[in-house]
C-alpha positions in Angstrom: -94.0 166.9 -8.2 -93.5 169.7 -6.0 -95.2 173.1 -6.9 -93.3 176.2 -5.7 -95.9 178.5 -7.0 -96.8 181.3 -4.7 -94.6 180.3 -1.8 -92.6 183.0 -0.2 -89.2 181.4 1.5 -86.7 183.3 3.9 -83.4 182.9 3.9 -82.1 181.2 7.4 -78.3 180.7 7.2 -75.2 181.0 4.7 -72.0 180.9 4.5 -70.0 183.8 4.5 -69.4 184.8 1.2 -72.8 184.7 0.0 -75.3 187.9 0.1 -78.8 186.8 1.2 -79.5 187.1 5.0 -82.5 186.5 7.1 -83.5 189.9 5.4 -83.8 188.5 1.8 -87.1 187.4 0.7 -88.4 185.0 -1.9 -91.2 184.9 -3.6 -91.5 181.9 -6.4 -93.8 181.7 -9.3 -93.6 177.9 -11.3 -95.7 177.0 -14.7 -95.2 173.2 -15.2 -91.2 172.2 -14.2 -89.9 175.9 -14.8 -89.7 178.0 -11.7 -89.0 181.6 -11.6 -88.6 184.0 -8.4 -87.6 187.7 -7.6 -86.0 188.3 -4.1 -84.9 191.0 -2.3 -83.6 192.3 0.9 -80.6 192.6 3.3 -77.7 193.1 1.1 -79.4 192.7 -1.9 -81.4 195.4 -4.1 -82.9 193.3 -6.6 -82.6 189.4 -7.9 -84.0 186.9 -10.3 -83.6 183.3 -10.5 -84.8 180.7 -13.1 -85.0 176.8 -12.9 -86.1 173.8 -13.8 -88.0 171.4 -11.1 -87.3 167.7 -11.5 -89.6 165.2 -10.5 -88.7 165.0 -6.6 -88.3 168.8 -6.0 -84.8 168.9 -6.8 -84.6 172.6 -8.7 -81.2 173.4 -10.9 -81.3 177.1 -11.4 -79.3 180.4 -12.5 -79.7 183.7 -10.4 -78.6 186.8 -10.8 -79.0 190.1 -8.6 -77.5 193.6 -8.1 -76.1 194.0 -4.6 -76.4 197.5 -2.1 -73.0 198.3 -3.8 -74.7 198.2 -7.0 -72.8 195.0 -8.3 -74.3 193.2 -10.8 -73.7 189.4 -9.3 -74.5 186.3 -11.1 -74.4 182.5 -9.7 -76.0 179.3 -10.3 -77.2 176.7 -7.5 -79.1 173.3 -6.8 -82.2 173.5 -3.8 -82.7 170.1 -2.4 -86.4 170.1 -0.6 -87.2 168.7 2.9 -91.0 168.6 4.4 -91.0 170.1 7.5 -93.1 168.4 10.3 -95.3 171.3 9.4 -96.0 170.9 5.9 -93.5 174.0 4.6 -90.8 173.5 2.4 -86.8 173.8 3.9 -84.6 174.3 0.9 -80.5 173.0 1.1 -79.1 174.7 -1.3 -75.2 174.7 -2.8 -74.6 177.5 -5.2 -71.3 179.0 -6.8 -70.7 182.3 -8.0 -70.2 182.6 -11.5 -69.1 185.8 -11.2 -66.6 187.9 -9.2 -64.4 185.2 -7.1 -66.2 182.3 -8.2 -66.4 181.1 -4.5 -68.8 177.9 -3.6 -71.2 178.3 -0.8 -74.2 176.6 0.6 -77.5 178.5 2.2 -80.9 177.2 3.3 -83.9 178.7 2.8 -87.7 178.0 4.6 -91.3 178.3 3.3 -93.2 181.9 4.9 
């Protein structure tokens, strides 16, 4: 299983509708298959995420976050992992707002 605990990720690219930049900073905490991070940065003040891990690093999760605007902004997504040559984690990710326009988007994000 992959253990997110500790790591610090950077957000690299997204599509247009999203908020996180290469500003936004991760920083994920996991206890067994339940991950948790707060993240901050760029366009966003302050955000949470939960999820649960499955056995191949797959993580299903729920995020919310309050924007510079002072939104309240609220989505969920799937991370698919990849290993970099250099041992870090790359995360694919495909999200949709659950709130506001309900838009779909897709992001990557890479180990610190």
């Amino acid at each position: 299983m992959f253990n997110y605990n500790d790591k610090k990720f950077k957000a690299v690219k997204n599509t247009v509708n999203g908020e996180t930049s290469d500003e936004t900073i991760f920083h994920y905490k996991q206890a067994k298959n339940i991950v948790t991070a707060r993240y901050s940065g760029g366009k966003i003040m302050e955000g949470h995420l939960i999820g649960l891990v499955s056995k191949d690093g797959e993580i299903n999760m729920r995020y919310h976050q309050v924007n510079v605007e002072g939104e309240l902004m609220t989505g969920k997504c799937k991370s698919i992992p990849e290993v970099l040559a250099s041992g870090k984690i790359r995360l694919h990710e495909e999200w949709q707002w659950t709130s506001g326009d309900k838009s779909k988007g897709r992001s990557i994000i890479e180990e610190l």
